[in-house]
Each structure stands twice: as structure tokens, then as C-alpha cells.
LOKEPA-146381 format. One record per residue (C-alpha): residue number from 1; x negated, y, z; chain; residue in three letters. Coordinates in nm, 3 decimals, decimal comma, padded with zeros to 5 digits. Each point is the difference from the previous one (the first is absolute). Layout:
NUM | X | Y | Z | A | Ala
...
***
This chain:
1 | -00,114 | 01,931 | 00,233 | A | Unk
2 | 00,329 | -00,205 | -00,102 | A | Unk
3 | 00,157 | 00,087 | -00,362 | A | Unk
4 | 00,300 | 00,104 | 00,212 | A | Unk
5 | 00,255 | 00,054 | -00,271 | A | Unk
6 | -00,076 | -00,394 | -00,185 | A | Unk
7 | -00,041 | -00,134 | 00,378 | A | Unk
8 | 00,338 | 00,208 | 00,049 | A | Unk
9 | 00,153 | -00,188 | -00,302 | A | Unk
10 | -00,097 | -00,315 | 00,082 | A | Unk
11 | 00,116 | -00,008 | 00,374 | A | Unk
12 | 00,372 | 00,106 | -00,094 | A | Unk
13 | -00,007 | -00,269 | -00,340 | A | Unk
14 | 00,275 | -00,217 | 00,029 | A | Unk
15 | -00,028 | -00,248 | -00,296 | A | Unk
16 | 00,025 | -00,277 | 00,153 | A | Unk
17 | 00,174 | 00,027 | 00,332 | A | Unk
18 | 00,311 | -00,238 | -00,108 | A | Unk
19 | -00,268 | -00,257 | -00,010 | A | Unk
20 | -00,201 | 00,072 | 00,323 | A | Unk
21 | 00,208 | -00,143 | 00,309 | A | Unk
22 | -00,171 | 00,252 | 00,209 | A | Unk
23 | 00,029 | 00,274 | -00,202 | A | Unk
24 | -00,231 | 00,274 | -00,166 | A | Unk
25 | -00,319 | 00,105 | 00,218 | A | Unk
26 | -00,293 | 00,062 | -00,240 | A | Unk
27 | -00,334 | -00,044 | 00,204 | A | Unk
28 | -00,352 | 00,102 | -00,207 | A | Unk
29 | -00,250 | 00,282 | 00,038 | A | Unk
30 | -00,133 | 00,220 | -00,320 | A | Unk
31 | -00,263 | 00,197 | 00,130 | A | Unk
32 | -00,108 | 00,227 | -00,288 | A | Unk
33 | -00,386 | -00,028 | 00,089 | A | Unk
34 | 00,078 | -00,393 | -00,006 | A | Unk
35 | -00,324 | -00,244 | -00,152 | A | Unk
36 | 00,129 | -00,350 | 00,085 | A | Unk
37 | 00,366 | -00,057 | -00,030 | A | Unk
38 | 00,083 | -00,310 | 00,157 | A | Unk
39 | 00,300 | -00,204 | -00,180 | A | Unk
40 | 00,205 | -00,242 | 00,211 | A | Unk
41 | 00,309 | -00,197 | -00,037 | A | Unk
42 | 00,284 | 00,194 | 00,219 | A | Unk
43 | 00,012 | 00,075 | 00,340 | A | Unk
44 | 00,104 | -00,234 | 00,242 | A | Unk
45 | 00,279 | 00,038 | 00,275 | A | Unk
46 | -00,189 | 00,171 | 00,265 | A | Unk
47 | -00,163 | 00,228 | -00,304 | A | Unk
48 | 00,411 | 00,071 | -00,060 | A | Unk
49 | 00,050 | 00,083 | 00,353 | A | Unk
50 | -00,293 | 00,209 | 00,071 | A | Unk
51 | -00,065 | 00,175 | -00,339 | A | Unk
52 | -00,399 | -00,047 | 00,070 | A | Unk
53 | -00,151 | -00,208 | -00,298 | A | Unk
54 | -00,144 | -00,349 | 00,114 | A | Unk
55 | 00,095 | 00,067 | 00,352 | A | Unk
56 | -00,035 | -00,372 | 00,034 | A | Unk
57 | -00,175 | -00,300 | 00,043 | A | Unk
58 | -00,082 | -00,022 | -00,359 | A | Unk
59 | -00,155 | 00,404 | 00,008 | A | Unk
60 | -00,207 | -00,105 | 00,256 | A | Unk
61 | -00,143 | -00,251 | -00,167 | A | Unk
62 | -00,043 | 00,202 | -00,315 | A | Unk
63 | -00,167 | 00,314 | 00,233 | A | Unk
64 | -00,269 | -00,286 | 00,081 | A | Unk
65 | -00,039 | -00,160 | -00,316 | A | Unk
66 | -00,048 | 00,376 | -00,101 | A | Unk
67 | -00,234 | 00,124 | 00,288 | A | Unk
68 | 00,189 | 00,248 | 00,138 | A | Unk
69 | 00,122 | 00,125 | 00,291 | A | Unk
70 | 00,395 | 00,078 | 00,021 | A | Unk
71 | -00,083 | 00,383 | 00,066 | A | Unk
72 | -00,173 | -00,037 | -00,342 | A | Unk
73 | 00,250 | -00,138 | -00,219 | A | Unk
74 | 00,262 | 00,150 | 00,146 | A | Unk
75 | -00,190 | 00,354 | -00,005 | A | Unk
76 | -00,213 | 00,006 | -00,322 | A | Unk
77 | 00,074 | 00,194 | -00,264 | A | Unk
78 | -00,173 | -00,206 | -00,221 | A | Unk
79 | 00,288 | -00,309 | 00,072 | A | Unk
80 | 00,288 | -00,019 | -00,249 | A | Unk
81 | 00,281 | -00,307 | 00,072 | A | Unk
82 | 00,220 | -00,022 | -00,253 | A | Unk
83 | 00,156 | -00,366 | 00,033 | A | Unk
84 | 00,180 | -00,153 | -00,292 | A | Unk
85 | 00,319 | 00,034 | 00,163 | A | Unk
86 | 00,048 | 00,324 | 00,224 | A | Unk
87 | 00,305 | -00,194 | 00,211 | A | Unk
88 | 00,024 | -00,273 | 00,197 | A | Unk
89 | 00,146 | -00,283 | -00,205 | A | Unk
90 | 00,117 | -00,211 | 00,281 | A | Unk
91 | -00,063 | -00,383 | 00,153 | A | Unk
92 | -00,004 | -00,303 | -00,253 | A | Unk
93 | -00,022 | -00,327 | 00,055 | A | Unk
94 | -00,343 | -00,034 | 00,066 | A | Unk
95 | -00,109 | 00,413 | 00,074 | A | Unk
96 | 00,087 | 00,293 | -00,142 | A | Unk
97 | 00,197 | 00,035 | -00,343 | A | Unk
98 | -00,196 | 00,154 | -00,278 | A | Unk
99 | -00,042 | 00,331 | -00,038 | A | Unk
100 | 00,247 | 00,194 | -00,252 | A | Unk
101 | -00,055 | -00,008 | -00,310 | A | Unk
102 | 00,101 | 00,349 | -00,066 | A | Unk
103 | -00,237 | 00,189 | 00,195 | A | Unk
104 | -00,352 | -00,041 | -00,211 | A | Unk
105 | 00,134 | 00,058 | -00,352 | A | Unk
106 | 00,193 | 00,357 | 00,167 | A | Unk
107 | -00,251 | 00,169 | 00,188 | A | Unk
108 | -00,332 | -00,209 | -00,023 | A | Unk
109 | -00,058 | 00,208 | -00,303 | A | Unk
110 | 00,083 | 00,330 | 00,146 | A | Unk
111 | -00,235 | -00,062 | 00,303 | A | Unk
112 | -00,313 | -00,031 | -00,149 | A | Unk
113 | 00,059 | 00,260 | -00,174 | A | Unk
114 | 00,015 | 00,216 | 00,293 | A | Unk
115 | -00,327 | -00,197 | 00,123 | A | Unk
116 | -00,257 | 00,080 | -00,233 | A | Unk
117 | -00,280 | -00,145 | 00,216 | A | Unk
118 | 00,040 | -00,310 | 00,069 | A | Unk
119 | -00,293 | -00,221 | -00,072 | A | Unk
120 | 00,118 | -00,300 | 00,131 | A | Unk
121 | 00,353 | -00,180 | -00,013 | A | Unk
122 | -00,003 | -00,304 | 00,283 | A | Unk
123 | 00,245 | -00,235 | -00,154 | A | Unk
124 | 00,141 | -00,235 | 00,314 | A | Unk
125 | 00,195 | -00,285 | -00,091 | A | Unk
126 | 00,084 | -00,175 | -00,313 | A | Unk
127 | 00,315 | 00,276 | -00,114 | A | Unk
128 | -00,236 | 00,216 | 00,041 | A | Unk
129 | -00,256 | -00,157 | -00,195 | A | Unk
130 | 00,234 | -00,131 | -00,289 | A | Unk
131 | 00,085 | 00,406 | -00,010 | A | Unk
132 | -00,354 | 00,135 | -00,068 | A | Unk
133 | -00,207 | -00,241 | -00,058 | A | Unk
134 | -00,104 | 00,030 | -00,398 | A | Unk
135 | 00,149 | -00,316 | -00,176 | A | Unk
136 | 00,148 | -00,112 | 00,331 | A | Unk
137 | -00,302 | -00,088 | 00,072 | A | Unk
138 | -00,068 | -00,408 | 00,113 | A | Unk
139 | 00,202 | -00,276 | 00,052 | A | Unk
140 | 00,030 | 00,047 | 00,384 | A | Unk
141 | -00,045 | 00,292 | 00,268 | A | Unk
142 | -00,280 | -00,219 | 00,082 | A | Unk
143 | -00,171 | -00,018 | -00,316 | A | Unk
144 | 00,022 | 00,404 | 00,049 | A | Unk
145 | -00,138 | 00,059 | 00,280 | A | Unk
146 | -00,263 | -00,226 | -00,054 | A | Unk
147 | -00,101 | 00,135 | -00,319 | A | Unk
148 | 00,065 | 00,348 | 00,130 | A | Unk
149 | -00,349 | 00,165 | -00,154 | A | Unk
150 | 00,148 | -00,059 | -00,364 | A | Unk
151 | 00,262 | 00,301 | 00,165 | A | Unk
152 | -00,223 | 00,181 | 00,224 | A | Unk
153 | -00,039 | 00,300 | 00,087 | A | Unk
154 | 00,313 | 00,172 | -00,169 | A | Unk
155 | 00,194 | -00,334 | 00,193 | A | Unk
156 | -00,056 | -00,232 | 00,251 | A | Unk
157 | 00,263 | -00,313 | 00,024 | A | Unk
158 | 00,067 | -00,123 | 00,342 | A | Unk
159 | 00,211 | -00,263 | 00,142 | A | Unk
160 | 00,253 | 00,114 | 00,242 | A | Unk
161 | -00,076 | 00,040 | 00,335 | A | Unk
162 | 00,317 | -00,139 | 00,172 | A | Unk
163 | -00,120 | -00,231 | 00,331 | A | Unk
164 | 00,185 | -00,246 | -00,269 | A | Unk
165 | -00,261 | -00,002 | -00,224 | A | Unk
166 | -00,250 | -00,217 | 00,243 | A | Unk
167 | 00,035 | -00,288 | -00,168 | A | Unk
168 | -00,144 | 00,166 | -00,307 | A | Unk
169 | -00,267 | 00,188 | 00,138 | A | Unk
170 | -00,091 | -00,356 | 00,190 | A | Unk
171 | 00,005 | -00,120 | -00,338 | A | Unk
172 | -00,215 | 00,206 | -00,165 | A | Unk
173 | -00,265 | 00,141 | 00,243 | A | Unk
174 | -00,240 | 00,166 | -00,301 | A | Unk
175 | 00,287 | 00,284 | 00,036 | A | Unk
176 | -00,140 | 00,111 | 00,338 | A | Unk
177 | -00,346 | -00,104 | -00,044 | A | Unk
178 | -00,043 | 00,176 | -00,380 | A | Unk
179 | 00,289 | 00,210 | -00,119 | A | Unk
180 | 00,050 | 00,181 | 00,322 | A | Unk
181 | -00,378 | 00,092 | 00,082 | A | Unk
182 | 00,035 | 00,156 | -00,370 | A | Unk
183 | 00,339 | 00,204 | 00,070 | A | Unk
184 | -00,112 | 00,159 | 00,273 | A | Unk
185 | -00,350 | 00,033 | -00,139 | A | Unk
186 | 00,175 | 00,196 | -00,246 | A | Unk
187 | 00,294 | 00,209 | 00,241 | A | Unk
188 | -00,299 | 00,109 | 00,196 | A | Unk
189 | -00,134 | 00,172 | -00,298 | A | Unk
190 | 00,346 | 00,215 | 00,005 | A | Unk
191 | -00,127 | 00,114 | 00,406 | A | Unk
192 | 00,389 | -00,020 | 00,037 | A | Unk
193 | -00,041 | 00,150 | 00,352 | A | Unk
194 | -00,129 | 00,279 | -00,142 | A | Unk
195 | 00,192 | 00,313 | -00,084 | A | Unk
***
């Protein structure tokens, strides 16, 4: 189900491991059959540790933002995640570094090439979003997401779902009441747990 020889290459790349302090560990899934790819940031320490993609606090979040159960998007062969930055970047003052630059412009390319069905790209967080969106798309991640049906249904922006991102969603409760009915309207119409 895996392109196992570009999933082979990726896992042993070593571009940037003088600049990650914990050192090359690539975690993403390519499922051939893929129809939503879902593009995050990096993966966090315990993603590092545990080589499972948003094995975290934050994937939990996004599994119920999304509507699914763990056995789903862990399981579906319909469930690309292909972050911006395959390593863990390590801490920074105030979370996680960025994710490396090198990554995207290397192998993004190369991957959806080798996913030819993918329908949807869910673009989580502004690198992310400054990444794919066309033009950059708005001002803000929050002008984004909030305008997301100018992007829908080949992407959806969301914020991200780290538990520190409260204070925005408190903020700005039309993202739970509007824009997440419609993304999971529109994931159900995938029937992800559906082989």
C-alpha cells in the first residue's frame, strides 16, 4: 500500500541532521490509495520517540475535529500525512522550532506524484498554509480558515490543534460552530472507514 522504495528514501534522508539536535527520524505515511493527505508542521517529541504520526495531544484533537476514530486514521488507506517537515525540529522558546525548510521543496514534489488520488490536501497550520495555499493566501491563518470555501474541496485550512491553541479557538468560536460541521460534512463523503 506504501510506495516502499520513496518511503525507503525518505526514512534514511539525512539533509538536515547537523541541524536537528535529535537527529534524523522521518515520520509520514504515503498510502498509494491515499484521497486526503493531511499536511502538518513536524512532529513533535513524543511523535520523535514513538515514530506514530500525531501520537499526541494535538492528533487527538485533530482525529475529533476530523470525526474519526484512531483505528481509522491510523488504518485507512485513504489517509496520507505528509508534514512539512518529516523530523522533529526540536523545543523553542515558546514550542516547537519550525519545521525544516528542506524537506517540502525535496520530496513534497516526488510524493504526490506517487499519490495520484488525492482529492483533498488538509493544510494545518500557517507553514503549511503559506506552502500551498495559492497566493499565500490571506493575511492570517485565521483569515484562512475562515474563508476556507474560497479553497475547498481540493484544501481545507485549519488552525493547529495543539491544547495551545485554546485561546484561539475561544476566540473565534464560528470555527467549531461553521467550518468544522463543513469539514467533516465533507471527510464523511470520503467513508474513510471504508476500505
Amino acid at each position: 500500500m506504501e510506495n516502499s522504495s520513496l518511503l525507503s528514501a525518505i526514512r534514511a534522508c539525512t539533509e538536515c541532521q547537523q541541524e536537528l539536535p535529535h537527529g534524523c527520524r522521518p515520520v509520514l505515511t504515503i498510502p498509494s490509495t491515499a484521497t486526503i493527505a493531511i499536511i502538518g508542521q513536524a512532529p513533535g517529541k513524543k511523535v520523535h520517540e514513538t515514530g506514530i504520526p500525531w501520537n499526541d495531544a494535538s492528533g487527538k484533537q485533530l482525529r475529533k475535529w476530523m470525526g474519526i476514530t484512531d483505528e481509522v486514521f491510523y488504518h485507512s488507506p485513504k489517509i496520507a500525512i505528509v508534514p512539512m517537515g518529516f523530523c522533529y525540529p526540536g523545543k523553542g522558546k515558546s514550542g516547537d522550532l519550525p519545521p525544516q525548510k528542506q524537506c517540502a521543496p525535496l520530496w513534497h514534489n516526488q510524493i504526490w506524484e506517487h499519490l495520484p488520488n488525492i482529492k483533498t490536501k488538509i493544510l494545518i497550520g500557517k507553514y503549511a498554509q503559506n506552502y500551498y495555499l495559492p497566493n499565500n493566501g490571506f493575511r492570517t491563518l485565521t483569515e484562512n480558515v475562515r474563508q476556507f470555501r474560497q479553497f475547498a474541496p481540493e484544501i481545507f485550512p485549519l488552525p493547529h490543534p495543539s491544547p495551545r491553541n485554546r485561546f484561539w479557538l475561544t476566540k473565534n468560536p464560528w470555527f467549531e460552530q461553521e467550518t468544522l460541521v463543513a469539514f467533516q460534512e465533507y471527510l464523511a463523503s470520503y467513508e474513510l472507514d471504508k476500505v
